[in-house]
RODO-2510 file (C-alpha; in nm, 4 decimals, decimal comma):
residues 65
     n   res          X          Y          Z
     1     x     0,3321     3,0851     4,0773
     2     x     0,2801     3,3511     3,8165
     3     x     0,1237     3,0857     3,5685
     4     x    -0,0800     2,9266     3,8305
     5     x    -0,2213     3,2758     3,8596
     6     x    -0,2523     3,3330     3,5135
     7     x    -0,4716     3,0407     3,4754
     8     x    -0,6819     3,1110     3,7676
     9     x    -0,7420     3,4664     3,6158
    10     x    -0,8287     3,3235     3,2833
    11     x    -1,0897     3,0793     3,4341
    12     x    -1,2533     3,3604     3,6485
    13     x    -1,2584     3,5744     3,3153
    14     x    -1,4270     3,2893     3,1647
    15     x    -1,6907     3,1964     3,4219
    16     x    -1,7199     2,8442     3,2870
    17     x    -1,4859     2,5405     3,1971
    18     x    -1,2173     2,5960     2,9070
    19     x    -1,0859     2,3512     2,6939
    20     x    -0,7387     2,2474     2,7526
    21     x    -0,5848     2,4063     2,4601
    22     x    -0,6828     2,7443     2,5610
    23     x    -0,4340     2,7326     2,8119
    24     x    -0,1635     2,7732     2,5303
    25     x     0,0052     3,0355     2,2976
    26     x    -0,0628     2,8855     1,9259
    27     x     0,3503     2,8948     1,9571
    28     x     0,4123     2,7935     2,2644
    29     x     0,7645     2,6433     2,3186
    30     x     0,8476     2,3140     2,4697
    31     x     0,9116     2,5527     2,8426
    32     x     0,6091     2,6682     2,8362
    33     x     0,4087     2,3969     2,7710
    34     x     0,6028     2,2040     3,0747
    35     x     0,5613     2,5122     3,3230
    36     x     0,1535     2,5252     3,2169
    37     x     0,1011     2,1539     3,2767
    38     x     0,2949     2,1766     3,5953
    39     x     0,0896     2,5121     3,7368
    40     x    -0,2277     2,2764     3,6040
    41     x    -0,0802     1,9628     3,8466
    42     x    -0,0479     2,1792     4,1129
    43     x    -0,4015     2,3626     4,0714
    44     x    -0,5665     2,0406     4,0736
    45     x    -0,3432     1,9116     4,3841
    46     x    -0,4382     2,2573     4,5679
    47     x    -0,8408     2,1617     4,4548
    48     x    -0,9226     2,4681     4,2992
    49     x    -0,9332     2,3204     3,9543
    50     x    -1,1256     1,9960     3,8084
    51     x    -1,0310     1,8583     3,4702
    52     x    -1,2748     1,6253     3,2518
    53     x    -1,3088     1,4621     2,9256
    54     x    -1,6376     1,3091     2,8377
    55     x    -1,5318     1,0579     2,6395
    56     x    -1,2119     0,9671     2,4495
    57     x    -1,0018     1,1775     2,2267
    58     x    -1,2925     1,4246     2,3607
    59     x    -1,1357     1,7699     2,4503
    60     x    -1,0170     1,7637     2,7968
    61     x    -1,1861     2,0998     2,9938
    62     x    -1,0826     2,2530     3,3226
    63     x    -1,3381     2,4081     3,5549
    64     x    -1,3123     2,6343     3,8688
    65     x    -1,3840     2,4032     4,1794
***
């Protein structure tokens, strides 16, 4: 919940898509790289966020639905 918020707040900051990476310390640790990608899963299941790559081994971006 608090990370699903965290990215929500990030993306309003930002007013535009963000590239995947951004979500994430330059240290992260293995926990919170699992609990971001799981707050992303459940941001797209709730349809408030879109993620896209344009092509491959493009950088994947998430958007504000």
């Amino acid at each position: 919940e608090e990370k699903v918020q965290e990215i929500l707040s990030l993306l309003k900051r930002e007013n535009r898509s963000i590239g995947f990476h951004r979500l994430f310390p330059e240290q992260a640790s293995r926990g919170v790289v699992i609990v971001t990608f799981l707050a992303v899963l459940e941001l797209v299941k709730m349809k408030l966020i879109r993620i896209f790559q344009g092509a491959p081994f493009e950088t994947i971006r998430i958007s504000p639905v």
